[in-house]
C-alpha positions as CSV (number, residue, x, y, z in Angstrom):
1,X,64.4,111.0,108.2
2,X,62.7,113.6,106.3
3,X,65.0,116.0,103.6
4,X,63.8,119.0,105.7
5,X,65.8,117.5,108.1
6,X,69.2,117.0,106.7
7,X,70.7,120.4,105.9
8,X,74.5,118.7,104.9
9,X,75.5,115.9,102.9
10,X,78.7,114.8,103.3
11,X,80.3,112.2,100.8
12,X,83.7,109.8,100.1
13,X,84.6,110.1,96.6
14,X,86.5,107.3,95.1
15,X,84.3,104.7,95.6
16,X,81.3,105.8,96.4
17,X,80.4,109.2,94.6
18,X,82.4,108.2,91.6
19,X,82.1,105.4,89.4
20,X,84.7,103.1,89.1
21,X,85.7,104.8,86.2
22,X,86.6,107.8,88.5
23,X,83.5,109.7,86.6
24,X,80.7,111.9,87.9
25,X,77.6,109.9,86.1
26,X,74.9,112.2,84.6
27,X,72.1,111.1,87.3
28,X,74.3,111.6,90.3
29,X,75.3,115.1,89.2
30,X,71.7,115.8,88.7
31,X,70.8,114.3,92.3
32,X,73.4,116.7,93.8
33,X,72.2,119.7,92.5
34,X,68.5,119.0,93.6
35,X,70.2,118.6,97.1
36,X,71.9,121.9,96.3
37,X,68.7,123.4,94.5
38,X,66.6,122.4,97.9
39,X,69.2,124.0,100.0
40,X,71.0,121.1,101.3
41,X,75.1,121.7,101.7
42,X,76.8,119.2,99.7
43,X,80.5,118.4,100.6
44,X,83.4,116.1,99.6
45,X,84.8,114.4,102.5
46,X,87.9,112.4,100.7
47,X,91.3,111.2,101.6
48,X,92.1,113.2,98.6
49,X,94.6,116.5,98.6
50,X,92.8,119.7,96.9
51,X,94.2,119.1,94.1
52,X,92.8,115.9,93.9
53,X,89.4,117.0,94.6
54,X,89.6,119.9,91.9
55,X,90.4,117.3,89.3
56,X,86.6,115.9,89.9
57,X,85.1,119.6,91.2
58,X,83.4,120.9,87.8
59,X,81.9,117.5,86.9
60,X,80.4,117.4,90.4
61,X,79.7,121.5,91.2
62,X,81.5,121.2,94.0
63,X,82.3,125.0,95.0
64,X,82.1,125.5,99.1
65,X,83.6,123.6,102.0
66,X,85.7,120.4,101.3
67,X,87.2,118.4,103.4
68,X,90.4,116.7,102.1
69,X,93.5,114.7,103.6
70,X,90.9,111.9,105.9
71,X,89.6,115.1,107.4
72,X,93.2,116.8,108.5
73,X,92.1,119.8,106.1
74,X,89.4,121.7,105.7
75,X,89.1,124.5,102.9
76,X,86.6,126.4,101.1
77,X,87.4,125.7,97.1
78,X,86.4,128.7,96.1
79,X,87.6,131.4,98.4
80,X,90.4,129.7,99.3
81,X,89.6,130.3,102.8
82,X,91.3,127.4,105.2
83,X,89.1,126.5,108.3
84,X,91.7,124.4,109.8
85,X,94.9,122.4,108.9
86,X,96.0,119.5,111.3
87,X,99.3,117.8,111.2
88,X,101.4,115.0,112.1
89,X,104.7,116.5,114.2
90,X,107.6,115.5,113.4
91,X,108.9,113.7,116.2
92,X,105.9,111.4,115.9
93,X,106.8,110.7,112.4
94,X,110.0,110.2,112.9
95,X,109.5,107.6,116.3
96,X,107.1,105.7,113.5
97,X,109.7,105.5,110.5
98,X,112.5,104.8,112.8
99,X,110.4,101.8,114.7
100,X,109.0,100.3,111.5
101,X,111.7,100.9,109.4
102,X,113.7,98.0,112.0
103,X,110.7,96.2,112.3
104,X,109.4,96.1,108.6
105,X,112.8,96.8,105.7
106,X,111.7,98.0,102.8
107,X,108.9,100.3,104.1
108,X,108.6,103.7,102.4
109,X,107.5,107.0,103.6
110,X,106.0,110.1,101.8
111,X,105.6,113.7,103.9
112,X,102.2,115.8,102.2
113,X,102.3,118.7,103.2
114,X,102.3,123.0,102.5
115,X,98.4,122.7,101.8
116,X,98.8,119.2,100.0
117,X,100.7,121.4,97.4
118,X,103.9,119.5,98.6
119,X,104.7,116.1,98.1
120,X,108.3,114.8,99.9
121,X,108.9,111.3,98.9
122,X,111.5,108.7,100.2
123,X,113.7,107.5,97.1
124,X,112.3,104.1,95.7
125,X,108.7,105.7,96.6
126,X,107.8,107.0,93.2
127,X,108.9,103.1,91.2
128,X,106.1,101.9,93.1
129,X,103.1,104.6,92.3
130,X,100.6,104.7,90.4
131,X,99.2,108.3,88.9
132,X,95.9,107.1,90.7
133,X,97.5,106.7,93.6
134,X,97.8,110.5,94.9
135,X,96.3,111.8,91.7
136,X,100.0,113.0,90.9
137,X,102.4,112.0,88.5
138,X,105.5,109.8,89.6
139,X,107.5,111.7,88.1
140,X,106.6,114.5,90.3
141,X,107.0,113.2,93.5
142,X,110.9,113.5,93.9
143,X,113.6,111.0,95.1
144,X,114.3,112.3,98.9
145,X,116.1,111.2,101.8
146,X,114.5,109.7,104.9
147,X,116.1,113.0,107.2
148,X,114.5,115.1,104.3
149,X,110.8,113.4,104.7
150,X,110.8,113.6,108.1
151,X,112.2,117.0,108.5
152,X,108.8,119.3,108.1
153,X,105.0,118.1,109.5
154,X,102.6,116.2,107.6
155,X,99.4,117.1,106.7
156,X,99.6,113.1,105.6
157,X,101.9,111.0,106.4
158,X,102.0,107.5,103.8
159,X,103.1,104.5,104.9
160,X,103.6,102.0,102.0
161,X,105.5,98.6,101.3
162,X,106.6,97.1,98.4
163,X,104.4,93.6,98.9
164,X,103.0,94.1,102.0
165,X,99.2,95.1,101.9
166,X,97.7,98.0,104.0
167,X,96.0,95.9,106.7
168,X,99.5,93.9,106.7
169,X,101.3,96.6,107.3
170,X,98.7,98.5,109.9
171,X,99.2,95.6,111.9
172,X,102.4,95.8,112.3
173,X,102.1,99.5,112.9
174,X,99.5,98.7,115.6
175,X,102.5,96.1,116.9
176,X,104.8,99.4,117.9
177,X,102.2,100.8,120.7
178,X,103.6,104.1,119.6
179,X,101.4,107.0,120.4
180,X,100.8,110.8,118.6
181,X,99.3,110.1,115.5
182,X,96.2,107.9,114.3
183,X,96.8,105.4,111.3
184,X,93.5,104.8,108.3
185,X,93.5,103.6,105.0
186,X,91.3,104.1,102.2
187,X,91.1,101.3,99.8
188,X,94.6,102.8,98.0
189,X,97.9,100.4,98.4
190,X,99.3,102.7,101.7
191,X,98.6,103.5,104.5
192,X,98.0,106.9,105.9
193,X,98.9,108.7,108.8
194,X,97.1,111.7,110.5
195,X,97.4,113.8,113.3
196,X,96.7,112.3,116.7
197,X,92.8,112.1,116.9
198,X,92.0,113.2,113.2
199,X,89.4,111.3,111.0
200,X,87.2,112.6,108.6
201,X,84.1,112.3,111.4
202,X,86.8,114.8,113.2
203,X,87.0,117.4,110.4
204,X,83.3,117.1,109.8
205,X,82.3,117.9,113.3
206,X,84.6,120.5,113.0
207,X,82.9,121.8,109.6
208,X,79.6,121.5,111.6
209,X,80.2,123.6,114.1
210,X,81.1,126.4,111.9
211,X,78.2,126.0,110.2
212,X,75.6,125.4,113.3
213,X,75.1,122.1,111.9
214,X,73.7,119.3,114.0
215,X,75.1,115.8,113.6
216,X,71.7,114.4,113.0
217,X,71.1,117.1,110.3
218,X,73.6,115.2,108.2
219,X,73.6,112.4,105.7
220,X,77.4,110.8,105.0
221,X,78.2,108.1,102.3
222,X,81.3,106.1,102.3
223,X,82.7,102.5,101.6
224,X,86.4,102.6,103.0
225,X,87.8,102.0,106.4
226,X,88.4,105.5,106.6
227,X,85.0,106.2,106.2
228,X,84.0,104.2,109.3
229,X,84.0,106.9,111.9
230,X,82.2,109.4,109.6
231,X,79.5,107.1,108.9
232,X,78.8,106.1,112.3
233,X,79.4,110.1,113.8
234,X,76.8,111.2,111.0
235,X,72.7,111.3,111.8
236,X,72.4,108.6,109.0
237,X,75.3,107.0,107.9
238,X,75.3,105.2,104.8
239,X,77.7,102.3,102.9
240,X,78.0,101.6,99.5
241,X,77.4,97.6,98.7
242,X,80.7,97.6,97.2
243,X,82.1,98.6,100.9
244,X,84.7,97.2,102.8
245,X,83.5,95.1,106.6
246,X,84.2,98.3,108.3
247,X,82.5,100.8,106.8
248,X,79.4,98.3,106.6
249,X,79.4,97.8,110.1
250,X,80.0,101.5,111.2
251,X,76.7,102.4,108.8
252,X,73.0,102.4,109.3
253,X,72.7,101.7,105.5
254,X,73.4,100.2,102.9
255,X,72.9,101.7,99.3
256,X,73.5,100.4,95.7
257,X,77.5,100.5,94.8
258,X,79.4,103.0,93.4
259,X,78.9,101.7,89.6
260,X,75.1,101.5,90.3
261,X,75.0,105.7,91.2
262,X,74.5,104.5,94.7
263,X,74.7,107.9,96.4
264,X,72.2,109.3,93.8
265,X,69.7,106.4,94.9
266,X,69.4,107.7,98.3
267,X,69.4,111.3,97.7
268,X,66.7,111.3,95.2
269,X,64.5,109.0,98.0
270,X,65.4,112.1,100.3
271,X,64.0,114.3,98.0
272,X,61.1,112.3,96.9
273,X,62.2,112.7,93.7
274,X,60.9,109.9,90.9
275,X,64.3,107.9,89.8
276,X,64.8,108.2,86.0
277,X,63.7,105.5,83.5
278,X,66.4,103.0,82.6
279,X,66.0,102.7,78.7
């Protein structure tokens, strides 16, 4: 596929733009502003909350359109401007806490919402997080009761367990047959909860159609499961080779890792741009 004909790039973050070091490297920042420079759209698709995206926004240019929360929230980071906001109602939250909760003690819930300004967590949450985790102090995160987690819609909804692991507990989310919401996760140690029908192939579509985008004018890059759906919705979808089974599958590609500027690989072959010497 020639670069004339992708006009948007749409790229993961943790794990595949950044390094594992959560760092913008030199050659992929200079591979994203030739995409930029030859007048290709470049935008952060991410699990991430804005704030979470601005924390990594200078070191990557990253100005326009992002699309944050698995793909429940799309906003321009400059303007402000919010194209759309989708969230989980409450009483599908609450049939999923009250069903798992029985089914699974000791499960944990966290409510993101306001803009993914907000963060509502269940007391015992925070002892278990990491700053990494939501790119937000512990300490921040509050010590709530169930009734006051559940009590607004989620942008996000977290699902975590003390020793239970995400595809542990998906399953046994899967197990309820509950309907209203759909359930991802992204490599972190919960799992996450959207809006019925939401993925980040959802929220780029919608981003596309604003734009008068095509699907097959876009290149995505992603190594999570919740990267699955964008990769295979996108004209060329391409994995990282540190991705997980699904994202591989869902790809027509598969690029260097994240520590190996993966992305940057790809982009400057778009551009037929010479790859700098490795002294």
């Amino acid at each position: 596929m020639a670069a004339m004909s992708i006009r948007l790039i749409a790229t993961d973050l943790d794990g595949t733009l950044l390094r594992p070091d959560l760092s913008v490297s030199p050659r992929t920042r200079r591979a994203l502003d030739a995409a930029r420079a030859a007048g290709i759209l470049v935008v952060p698709v991410t699990a991430r909350q804005p704030r979470g995206v601005r924390r990594i926004a200078e070191a990557a240019a990253f100005t326009g359109w992002a699309l944050c929360g698995n793909g429940a929230h799309g906003l321009h980071l400059t303007t402000g401007e919010v194209l759309f906001e989708a969230h989980v109602d409450v009483a599908a939250q609450r049939a999923l806490a009250e069903a798992l909760s029985e089914r699974v003690p000791g499960v944990l819930f966290v409510s993101v919402r306001r803009g993914g300004e907000v963060f509502v967590a269940q007391t015992g949450y925070a002892e278990l997080a990491h700053f990494e985790d939501h790119k937000r102090e512990p300490g921040e995160m509050g010590r709530f009761l169930l009734d006051e987690v559940l009590a607004e819609p989620s942008l996000k909804f977290i699902v975590r367990h003390p020793t239970l692991t995400p595809r542990e507990l998906q399953a046994e989310v899967q197990a309820l047959t509950l309907g209203g919401y759909a359930v991802t996760h992204s490599g972190a140690p919960f799992l996450e909860v959207l809006a019925e029908g939401v993925s980040k192939a959802w929220g780029l579509s919608r981003l596309c159609e604003k734009l008068g985008i095509a699907r097959d004018e876009v290149l995505a890059f992603g190594d999570a499961p919740n990267d699955a759906e964008m990769l295979a919705w996108a004209g060329r979808g391409v994995a990282m080779a540190n991705a997980e089974a699904k994202a591989l599958s869902a790809a027509d590609e598969v690029t260097l890792s994240n520590a190996q500027d993966g992305v940057a690989v790809v982009i400057e072959r778009l551009l037929g741009q010479t790859p700098p010497r490795l002294d």
